[in-house]
MITOR-209251 format. One record per atom (N, C-alpha, C, O, CB): residue number from 1; chain; y, x, z; atom name. Coordinates in steps of 0.001 Angstrom, whole numbers, plus 500000, padded with zeros to 6 digits. Each point is the difference from the previous one (the first is absolute). Last residue first. Glycine has a CB too. Example, Ala and Ser with C-alpha at 12.3 -4.5 7.8 and 13.67 -1.06 7.14 Angstrom:
(node 2 "A" (497750 512850 507080) "N");
(node 2 "A" (501190 500820 500060) "CA");
(node 2 "A" (501090 499230 500730) "C");
(node 2 "A" (501108 500509 500169) "O");
(node 2 "A" (498264 500675 497686) "CB");
(node 1 "A" (494908 499106 502075) "N");
(node 1 "A" (501190 499110 500000) "CA");
(node 1 "A" (501200 500900 500000) "C");
(node 1 "A" (499981 501036 500665) "O");
(node 1 "A" (498846 497072 500581) "CB");
This chain:
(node 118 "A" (085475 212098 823234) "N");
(node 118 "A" (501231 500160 499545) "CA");
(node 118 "A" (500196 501809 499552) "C");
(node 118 "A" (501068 500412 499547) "O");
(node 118 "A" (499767 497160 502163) "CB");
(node 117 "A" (494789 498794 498004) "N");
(node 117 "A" (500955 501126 500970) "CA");
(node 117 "A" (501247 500203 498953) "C");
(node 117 "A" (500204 499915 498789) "O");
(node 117 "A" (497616 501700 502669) "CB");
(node 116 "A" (497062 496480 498510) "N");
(node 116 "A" (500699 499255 500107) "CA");
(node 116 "A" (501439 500954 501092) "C");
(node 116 "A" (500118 500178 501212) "O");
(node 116 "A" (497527 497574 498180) "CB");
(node 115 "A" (496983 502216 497169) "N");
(node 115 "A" (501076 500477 501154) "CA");
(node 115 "A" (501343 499734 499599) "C");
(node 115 "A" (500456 500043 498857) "O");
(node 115 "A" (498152 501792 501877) "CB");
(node 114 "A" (495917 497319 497562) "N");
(node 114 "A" (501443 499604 499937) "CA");
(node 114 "A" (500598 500118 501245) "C");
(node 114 "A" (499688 499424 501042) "O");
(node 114 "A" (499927 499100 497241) "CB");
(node 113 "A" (495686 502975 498735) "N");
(node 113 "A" (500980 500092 501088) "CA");
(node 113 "A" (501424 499575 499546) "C");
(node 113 "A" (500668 500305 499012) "O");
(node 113 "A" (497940 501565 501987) "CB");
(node 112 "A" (496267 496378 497732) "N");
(node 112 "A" (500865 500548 499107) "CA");
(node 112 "A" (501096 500614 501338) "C");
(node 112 "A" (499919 499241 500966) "O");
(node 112 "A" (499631 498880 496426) "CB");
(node 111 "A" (494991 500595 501293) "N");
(node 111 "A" (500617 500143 501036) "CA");
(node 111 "A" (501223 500739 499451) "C");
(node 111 "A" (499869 501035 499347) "O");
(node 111 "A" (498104 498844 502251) "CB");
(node 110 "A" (498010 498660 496005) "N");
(node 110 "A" (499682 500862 500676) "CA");
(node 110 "A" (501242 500942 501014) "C");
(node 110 "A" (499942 501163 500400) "O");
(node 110 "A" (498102 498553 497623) "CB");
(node 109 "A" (499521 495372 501363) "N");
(node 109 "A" (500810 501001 498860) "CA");
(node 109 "A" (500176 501182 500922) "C");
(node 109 "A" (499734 500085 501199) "O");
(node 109 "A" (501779 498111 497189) "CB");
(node 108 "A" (494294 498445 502957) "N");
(node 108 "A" (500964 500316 500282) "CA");
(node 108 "A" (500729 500815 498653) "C");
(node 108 "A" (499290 500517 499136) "O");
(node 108 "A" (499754 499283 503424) "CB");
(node 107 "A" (497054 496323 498998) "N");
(node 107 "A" (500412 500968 499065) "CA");
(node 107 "A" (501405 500489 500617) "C");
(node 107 "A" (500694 499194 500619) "O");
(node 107 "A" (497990 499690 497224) "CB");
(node 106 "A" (498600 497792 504107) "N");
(node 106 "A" (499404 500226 499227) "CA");
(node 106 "A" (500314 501451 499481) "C");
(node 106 "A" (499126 500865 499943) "O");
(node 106 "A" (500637 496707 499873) "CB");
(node 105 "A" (501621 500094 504986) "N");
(node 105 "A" (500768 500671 498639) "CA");
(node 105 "A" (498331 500221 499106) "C");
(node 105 "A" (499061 500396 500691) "O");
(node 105 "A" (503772 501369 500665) "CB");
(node 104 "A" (496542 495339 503387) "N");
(node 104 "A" (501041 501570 499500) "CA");
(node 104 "A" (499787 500025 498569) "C");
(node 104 "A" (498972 499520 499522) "O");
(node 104 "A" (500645 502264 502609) "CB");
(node 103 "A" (497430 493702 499278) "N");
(node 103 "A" (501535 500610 501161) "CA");
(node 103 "A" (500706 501158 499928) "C");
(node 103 "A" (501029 499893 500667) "O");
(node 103 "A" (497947 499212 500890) "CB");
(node 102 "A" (499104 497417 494278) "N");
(node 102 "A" (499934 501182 500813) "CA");
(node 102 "A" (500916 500425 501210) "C");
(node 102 "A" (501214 500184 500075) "O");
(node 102 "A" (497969 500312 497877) "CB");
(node 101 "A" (500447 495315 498917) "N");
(node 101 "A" (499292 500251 500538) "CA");
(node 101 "A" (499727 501228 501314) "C");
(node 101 "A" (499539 499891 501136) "O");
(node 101 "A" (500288 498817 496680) "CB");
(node 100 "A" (502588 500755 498072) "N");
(node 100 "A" (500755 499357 500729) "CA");
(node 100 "A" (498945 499777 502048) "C");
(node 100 "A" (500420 499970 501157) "O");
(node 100 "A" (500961 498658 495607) "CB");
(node 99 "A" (499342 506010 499852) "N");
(node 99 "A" (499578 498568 500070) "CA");
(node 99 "A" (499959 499166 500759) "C");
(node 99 "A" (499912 500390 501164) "O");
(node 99 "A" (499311 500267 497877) "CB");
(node 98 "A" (504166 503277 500430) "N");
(node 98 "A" (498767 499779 500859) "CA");
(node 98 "A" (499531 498477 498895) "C");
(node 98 "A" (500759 499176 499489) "O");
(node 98 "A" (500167 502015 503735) "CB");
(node 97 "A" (502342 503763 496241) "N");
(node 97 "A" (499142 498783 499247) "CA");
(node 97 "A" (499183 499612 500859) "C");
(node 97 "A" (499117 500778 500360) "O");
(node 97 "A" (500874 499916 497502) "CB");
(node 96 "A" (504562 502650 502889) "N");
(node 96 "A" (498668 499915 499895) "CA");
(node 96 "A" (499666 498551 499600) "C");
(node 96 "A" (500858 499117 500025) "O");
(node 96 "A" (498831 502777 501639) "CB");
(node 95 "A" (504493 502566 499031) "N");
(node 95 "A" (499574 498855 499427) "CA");
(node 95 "A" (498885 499642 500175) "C");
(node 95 "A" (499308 501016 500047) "O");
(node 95 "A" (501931 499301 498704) "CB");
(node 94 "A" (501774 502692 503836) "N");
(node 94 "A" (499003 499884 499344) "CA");
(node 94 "A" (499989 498501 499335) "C");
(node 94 "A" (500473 498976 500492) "O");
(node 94 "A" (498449 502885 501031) "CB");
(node 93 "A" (505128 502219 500363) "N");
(node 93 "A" (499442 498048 500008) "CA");
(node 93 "A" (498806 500210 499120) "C");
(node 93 "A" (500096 500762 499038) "O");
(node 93 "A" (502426 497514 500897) "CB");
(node 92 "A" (500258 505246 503792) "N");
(node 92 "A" (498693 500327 498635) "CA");
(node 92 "A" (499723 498163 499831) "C");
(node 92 "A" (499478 499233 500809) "O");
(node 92 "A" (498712 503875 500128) "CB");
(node 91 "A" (506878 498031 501312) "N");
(node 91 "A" (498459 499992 500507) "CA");
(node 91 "A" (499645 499893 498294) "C");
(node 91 "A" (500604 499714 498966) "O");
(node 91 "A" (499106 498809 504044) "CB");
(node 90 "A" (504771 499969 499457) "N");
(node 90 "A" (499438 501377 499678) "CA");
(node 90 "A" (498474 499830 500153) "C");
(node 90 "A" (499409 499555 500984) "O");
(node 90 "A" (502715 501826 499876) "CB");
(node 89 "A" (500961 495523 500687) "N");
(node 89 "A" (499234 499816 498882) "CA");
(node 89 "A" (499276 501178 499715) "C");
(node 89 "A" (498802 499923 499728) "O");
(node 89 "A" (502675 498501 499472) "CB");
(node 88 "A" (502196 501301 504311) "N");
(node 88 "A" (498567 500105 500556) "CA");
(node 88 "A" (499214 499582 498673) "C");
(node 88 "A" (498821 500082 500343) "O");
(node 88 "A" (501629 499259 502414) "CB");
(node 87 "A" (503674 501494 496030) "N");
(node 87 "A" (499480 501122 500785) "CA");
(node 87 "A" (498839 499545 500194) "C");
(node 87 "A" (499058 500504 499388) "O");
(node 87 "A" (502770 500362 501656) "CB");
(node 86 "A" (499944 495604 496200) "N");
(node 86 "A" (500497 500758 501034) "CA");
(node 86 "A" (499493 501132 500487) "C");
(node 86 "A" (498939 499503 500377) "O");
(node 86 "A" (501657 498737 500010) "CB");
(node 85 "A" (500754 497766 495186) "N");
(node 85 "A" (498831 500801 500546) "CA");
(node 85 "A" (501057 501107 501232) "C");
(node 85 "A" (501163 500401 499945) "O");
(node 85 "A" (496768 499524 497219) "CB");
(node 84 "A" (502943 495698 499935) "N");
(node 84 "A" (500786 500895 500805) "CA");
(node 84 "A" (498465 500600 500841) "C");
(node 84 "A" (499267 499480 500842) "O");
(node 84 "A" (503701 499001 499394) "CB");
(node 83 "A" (494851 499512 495826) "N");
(node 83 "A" (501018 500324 500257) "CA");
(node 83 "A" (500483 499896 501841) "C");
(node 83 "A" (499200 499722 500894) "O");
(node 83 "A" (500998 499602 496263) "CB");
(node 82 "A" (495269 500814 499568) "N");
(node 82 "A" (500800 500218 500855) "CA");
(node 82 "A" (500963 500005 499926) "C");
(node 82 "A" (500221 500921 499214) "O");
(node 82 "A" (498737 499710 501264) "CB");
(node 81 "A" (496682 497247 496977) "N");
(node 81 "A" (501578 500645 499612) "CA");
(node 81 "A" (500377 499969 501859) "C");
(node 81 "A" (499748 499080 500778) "O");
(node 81 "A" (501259 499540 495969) "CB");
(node 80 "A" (494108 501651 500689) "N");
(node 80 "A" (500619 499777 501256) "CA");
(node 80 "A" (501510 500474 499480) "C");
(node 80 "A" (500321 501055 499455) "O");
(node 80 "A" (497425 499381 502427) "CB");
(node 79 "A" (497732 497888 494828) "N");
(node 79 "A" (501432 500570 499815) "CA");
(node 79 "A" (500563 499567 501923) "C");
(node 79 "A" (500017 498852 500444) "O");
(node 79 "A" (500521 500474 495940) "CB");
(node 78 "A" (494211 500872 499852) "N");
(node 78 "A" (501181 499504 501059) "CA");
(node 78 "A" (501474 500415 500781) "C");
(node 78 "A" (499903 501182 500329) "O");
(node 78 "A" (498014 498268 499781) "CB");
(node 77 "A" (498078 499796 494680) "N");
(node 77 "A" (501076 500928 501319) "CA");
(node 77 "A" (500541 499427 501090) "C");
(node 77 "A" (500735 499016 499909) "O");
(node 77 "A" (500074 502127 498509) "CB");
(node 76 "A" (496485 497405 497430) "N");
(node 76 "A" (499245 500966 501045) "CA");
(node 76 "A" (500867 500765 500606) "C");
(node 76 "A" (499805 501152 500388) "O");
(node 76 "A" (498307 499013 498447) "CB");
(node 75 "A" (503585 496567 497240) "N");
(node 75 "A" (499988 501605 500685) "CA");
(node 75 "A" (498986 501376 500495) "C");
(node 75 "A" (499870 501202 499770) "O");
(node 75 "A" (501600 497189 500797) "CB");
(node 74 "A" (498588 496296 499463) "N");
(node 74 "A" (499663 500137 498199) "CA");
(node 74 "A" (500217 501744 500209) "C");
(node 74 "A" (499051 500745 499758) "O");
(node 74 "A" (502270 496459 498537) "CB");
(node 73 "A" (499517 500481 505762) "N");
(node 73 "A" (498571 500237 499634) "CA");
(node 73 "A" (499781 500591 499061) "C");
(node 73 "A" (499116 500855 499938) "O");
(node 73 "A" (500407 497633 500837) "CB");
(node 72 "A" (504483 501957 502338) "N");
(node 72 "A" (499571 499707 498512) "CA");
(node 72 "A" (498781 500509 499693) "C");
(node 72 "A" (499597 501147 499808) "O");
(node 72 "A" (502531 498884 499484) "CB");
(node 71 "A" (500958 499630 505695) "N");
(node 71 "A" (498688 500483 499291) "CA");
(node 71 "A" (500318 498981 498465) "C");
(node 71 "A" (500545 498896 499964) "O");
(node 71 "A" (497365 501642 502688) "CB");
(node 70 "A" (504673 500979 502492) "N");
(node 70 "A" (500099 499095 498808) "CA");
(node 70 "A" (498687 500620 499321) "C");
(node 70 "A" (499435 501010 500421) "O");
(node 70 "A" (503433 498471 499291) "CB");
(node 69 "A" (500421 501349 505100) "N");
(node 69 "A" (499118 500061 499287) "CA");
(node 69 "A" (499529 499201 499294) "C");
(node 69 "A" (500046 498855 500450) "O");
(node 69 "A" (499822 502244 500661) "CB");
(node 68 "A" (504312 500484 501695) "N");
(node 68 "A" (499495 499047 499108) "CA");
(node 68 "A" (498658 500790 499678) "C");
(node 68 "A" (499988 501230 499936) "O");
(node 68 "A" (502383 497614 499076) "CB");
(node 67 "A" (501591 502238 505177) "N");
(node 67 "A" (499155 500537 498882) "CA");
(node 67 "A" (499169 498599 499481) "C");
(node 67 "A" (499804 499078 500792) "O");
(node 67 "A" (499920 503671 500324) "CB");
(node 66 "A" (503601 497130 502256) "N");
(node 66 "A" (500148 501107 499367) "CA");
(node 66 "A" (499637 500606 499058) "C");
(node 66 "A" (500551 500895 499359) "O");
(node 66 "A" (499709 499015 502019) "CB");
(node 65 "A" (498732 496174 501975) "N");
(node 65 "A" (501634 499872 498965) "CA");
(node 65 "A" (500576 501211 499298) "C");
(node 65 "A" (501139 500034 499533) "O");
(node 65 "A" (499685 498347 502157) "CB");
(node 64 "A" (494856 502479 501288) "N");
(node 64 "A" (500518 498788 499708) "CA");
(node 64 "A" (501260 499820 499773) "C");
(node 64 "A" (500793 500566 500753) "O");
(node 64 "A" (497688 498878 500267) "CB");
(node 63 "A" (499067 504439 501095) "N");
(node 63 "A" (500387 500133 498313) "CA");
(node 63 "A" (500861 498500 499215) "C");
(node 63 "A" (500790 499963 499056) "O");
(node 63 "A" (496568 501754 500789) "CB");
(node 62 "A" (499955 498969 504590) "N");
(node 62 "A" (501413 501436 500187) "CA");
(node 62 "A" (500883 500029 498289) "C");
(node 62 "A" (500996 500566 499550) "O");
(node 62 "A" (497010 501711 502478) "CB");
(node 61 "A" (497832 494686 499201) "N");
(node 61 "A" (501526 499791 500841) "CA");
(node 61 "A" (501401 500857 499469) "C");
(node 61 "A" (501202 499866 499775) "O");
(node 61 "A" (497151 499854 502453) "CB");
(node 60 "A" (497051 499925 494367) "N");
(node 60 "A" (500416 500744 502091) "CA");
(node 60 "A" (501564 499354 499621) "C");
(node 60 "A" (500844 499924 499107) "O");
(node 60 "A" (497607 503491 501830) "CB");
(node 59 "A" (499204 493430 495803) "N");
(node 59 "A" (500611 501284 500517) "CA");
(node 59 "A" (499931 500647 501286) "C");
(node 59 "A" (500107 499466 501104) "O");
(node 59 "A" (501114 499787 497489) "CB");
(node 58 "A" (496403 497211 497038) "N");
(node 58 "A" (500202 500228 501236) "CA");
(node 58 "A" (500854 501342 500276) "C");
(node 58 "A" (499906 500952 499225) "O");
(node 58 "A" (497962 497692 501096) "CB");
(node 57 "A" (500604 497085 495513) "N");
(node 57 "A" (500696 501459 500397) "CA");
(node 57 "A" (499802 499945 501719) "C");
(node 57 "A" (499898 498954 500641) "O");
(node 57 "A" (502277 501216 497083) "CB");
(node 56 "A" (495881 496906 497646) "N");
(node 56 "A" (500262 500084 501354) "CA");
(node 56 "A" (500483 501417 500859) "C");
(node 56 "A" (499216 500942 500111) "O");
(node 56 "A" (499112 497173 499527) "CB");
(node 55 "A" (499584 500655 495372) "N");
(node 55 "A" (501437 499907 500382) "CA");
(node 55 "A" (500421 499896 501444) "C");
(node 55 "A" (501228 499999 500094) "O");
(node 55 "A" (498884 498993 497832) "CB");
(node 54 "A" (495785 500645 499803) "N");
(node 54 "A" (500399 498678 499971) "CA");
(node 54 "A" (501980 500807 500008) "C");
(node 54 "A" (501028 499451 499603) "O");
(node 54 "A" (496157 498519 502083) "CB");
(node 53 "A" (499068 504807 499147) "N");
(node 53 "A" (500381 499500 498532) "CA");
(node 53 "A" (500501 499150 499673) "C");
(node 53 "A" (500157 499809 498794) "O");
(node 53 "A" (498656 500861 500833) "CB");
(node 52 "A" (502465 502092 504568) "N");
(node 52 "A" (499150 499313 499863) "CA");
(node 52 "A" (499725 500017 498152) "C");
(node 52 "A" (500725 500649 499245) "O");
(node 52 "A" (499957 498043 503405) "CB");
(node 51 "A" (502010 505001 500886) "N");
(node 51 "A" (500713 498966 498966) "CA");
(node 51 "A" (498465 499346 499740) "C");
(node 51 "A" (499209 500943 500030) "O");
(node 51 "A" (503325 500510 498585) "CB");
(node 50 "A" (500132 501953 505288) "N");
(node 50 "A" (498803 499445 499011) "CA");
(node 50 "A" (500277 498445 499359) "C");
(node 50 "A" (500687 499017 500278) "O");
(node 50 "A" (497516 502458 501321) "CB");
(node 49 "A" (503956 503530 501540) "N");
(node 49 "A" (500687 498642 499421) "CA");
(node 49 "A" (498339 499772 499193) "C");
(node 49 "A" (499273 500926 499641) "O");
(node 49 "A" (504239 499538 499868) "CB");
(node 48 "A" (497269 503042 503681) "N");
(node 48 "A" (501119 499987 499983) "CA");
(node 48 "A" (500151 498462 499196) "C");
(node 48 "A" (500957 499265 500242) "O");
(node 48 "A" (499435 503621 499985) "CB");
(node 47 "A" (496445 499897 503623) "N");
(node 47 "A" (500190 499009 498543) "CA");
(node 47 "A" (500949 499545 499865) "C");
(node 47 "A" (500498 499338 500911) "O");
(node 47 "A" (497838 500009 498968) "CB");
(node 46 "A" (500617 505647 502244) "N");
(node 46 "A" (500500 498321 500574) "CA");
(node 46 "A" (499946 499170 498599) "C");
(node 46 "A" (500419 500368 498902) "O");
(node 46 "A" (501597 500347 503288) "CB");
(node 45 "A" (495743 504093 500742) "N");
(node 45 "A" (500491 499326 498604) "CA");
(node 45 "A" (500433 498904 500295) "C");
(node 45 "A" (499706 499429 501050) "O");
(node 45 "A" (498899 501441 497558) "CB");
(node 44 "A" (502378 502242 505265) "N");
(node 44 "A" (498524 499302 499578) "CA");
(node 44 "A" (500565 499520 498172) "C");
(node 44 "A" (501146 499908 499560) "O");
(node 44 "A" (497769 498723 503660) "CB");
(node 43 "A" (503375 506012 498672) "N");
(node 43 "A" (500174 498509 500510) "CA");
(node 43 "A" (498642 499262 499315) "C");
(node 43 "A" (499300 500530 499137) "O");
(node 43 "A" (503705 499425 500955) "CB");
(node 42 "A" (498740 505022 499041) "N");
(node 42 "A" (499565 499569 501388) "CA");
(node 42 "A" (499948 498610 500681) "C");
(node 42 "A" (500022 499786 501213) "O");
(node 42 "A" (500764 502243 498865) "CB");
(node 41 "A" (501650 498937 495120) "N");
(node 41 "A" (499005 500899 500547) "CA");
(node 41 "A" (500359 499717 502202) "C");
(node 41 "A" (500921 499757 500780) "O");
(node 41 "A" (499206 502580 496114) "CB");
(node 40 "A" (499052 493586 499008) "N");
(node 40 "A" (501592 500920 500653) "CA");
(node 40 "A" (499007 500741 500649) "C");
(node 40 "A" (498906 499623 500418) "O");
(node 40 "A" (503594 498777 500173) "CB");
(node 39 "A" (495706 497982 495966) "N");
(node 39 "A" (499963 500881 501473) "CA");
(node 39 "A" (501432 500722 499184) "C");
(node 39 "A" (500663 500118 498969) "O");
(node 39 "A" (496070 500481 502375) "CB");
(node 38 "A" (501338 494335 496798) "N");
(node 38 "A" (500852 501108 500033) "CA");
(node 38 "A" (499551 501186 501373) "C");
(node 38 "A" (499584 499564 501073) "O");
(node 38 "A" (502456 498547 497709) "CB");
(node 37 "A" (496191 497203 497910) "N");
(node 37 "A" (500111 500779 500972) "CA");
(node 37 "A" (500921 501269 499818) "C");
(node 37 "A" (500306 500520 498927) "O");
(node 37 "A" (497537 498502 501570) "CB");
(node 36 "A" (501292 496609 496276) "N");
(node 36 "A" (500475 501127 500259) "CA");
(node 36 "A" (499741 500183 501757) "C");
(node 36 "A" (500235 499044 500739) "O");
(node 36 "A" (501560 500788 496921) "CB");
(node 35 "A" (496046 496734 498279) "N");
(node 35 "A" (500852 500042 500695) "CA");
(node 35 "A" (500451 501373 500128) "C");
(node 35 "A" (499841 500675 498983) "O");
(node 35 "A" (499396 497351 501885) "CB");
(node 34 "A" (497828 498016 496626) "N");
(node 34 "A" (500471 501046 500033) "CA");
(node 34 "A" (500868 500116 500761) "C");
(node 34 "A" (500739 499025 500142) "O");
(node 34 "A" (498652 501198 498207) "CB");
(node 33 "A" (495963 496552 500354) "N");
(node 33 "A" (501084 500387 500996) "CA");
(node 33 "A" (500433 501609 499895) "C");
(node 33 "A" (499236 500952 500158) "O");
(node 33 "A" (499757 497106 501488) "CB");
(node 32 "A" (497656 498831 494755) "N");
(node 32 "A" (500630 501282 501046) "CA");
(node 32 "A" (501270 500194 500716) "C");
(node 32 "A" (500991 500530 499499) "O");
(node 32 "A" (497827 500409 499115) "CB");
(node 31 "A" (500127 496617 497232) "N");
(node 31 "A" (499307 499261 500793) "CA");
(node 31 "A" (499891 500661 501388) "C");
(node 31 "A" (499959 499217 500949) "O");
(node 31 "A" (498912 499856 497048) "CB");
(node 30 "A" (502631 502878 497558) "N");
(node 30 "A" (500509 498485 500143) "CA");
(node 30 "A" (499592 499294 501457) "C");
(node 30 "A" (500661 499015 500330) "O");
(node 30 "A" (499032 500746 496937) "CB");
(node 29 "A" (498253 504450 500738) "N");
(node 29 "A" (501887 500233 500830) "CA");
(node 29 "A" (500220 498448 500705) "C");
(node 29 "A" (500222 499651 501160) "O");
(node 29 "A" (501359 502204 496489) "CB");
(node 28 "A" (494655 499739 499436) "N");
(node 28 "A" (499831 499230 501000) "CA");
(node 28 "A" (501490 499988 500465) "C");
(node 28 "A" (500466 498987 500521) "O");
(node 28 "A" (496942 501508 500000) "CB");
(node 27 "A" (500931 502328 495939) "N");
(node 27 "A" (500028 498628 499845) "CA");
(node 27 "A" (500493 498744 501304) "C");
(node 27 "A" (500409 498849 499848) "O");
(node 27 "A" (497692 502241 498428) "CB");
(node 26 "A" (503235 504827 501165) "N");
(node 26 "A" (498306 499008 499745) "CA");
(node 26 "A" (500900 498446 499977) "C");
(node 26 "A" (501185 499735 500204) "O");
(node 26 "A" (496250 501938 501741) "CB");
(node 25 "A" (505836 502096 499932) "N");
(node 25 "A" (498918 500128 498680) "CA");
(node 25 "A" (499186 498700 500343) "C");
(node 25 "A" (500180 499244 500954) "O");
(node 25 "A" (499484 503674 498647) "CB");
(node 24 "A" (505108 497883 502375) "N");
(node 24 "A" (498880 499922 499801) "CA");
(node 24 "A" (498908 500136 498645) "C");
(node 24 "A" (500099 499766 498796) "O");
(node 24 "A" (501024 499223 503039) "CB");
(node 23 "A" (504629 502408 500838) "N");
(node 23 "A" (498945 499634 498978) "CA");
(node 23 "A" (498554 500005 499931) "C");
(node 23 "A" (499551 501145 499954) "O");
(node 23 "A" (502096 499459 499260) "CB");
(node 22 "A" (503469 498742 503969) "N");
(node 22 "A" (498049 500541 500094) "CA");
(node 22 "A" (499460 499654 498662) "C");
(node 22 "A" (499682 498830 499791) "O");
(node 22 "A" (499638 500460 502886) "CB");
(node 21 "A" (506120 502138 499646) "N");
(node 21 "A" (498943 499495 498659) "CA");
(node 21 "A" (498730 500239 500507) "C");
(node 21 "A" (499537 501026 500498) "O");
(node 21 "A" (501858 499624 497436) "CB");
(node 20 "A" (504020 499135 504608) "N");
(node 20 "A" (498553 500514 499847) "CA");
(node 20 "A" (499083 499345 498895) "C");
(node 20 "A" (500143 498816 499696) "O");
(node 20 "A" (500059 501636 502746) "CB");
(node 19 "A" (505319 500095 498573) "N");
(node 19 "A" (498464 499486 499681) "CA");
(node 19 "A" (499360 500313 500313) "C");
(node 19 "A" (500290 501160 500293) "O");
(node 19 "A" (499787 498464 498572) "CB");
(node 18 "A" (504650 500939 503786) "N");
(node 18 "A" (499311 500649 498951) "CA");
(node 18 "A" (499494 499112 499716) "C");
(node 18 "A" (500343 498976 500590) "O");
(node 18 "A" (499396 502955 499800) "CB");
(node 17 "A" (504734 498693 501935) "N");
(node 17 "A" (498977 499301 499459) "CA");
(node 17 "A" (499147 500875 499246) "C");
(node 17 "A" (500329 500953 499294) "O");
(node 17 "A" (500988 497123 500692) "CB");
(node 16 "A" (503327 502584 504218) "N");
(node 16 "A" (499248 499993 498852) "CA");
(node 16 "A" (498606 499366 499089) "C");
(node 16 "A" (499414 499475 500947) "O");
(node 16 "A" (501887 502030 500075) "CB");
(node 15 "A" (500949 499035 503771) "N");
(node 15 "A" (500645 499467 498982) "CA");
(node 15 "A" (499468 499597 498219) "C");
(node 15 "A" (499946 499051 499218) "O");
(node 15 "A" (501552 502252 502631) "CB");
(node 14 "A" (497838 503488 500454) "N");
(node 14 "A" (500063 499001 501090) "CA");
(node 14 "A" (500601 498878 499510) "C");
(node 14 "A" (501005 500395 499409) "O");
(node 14 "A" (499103 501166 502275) "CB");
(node 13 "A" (498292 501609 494580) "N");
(node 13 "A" (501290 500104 501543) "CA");
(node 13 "A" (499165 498569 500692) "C");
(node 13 "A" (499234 499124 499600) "O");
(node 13 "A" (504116 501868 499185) "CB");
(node 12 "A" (493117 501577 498335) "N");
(node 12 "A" (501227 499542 499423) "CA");
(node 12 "A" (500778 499966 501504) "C");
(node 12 "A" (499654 500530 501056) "O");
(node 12 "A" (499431 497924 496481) "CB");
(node 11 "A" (496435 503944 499824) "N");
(node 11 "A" (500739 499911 500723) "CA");
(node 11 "A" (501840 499335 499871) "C");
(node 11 "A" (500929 500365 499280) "O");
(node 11 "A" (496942 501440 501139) "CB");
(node 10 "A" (496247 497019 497698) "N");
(node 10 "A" (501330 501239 500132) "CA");
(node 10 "A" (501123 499945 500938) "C");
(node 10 "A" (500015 498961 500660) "O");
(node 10 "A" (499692 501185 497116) "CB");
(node 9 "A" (495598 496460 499563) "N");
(node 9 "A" (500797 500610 501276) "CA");
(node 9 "A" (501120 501239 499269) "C");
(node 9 "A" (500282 500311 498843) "O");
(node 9 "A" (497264 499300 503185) "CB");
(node 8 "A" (499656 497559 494512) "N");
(node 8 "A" (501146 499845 500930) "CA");
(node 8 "A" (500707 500381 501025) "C");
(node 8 "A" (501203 499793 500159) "O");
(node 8 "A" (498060 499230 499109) "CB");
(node 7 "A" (495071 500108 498949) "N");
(node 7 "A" (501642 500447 499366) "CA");
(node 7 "A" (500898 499292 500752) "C");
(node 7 "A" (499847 498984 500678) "O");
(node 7 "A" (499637 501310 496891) "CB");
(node 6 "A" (495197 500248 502710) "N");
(node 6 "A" (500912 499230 499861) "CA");
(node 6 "A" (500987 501116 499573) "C");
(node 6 "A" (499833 501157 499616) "O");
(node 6 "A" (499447 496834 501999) "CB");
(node 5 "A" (495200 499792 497586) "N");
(node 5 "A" (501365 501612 499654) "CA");
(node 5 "A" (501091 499139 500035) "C");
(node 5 "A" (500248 498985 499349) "O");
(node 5 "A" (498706 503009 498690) "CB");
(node 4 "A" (495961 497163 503120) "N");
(node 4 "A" (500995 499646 499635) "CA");
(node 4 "A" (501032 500977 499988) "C");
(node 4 "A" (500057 501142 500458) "O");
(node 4 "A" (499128 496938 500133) "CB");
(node 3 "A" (495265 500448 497389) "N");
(node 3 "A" (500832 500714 500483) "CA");
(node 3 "A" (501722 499588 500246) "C");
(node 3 "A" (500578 499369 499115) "O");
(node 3 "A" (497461 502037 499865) "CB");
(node 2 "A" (496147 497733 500166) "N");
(node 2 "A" (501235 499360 500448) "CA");
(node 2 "A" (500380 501278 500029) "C");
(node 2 "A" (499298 500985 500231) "O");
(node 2 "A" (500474 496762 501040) "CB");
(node 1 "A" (496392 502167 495520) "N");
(node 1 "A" (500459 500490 501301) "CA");
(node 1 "A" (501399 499479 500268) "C");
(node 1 "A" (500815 500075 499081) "O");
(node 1 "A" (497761 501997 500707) "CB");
């Protein structure tokens, strides 16, 4: 059974940095598109960053020159570093697994909160 478990949210200042961690189970990690979505209460979810197996990254707008995303196969983890994080970051970040193939998320973690306040 796939499973992902992340780590990392909590609350930091405005300015400030966090991680995020996705750890995977099963064999396949290597070959699966990982990424992050995020909701904020009363707003649509937004994709926040995805990473290919090759290594190919994408970002929302709203996050670009702010946040990294990275993956270690040998791991089964994937890693979103935020920094100068802002108010509007606030939000439930999910992690999820698509094959490359697939149009929505294979798998989801089971969603970490990171808030962003002074």
């Amino acid at each position: 059974q796939v499973q992902l478990v992340e780590s990392g949210g909590g609350l930091v200042q405005p300015g400030g940095s966090l991680r995020l961690s996705c750890a995977a189970s099963g064999s396949w990690f290597s070959i699966y598109v990982m990424g992050w979505y995020r909701q904020a209460p009363g707003k649509q979810r937004e994709l926040v960053a995805d990473i290919t197996s090759g290594g190919s990254t994408n970002y929302a707008d709203s996050v670009k020159g702010r946040f990294t995303i990275s993956r270690e196969n040998a791991k089964k983890t994937a890693y979103l570093q935020m920094n100068i994080l802002k108010p509007e970051d606030t939000a439930v970040y999910y992690c999820y697994a698509k094959r490359p193939a697939s149009v929505q998320a294979d798998y989801w973690g089971q969603g970490t909160q990171v808030t962003v306040s002074s």
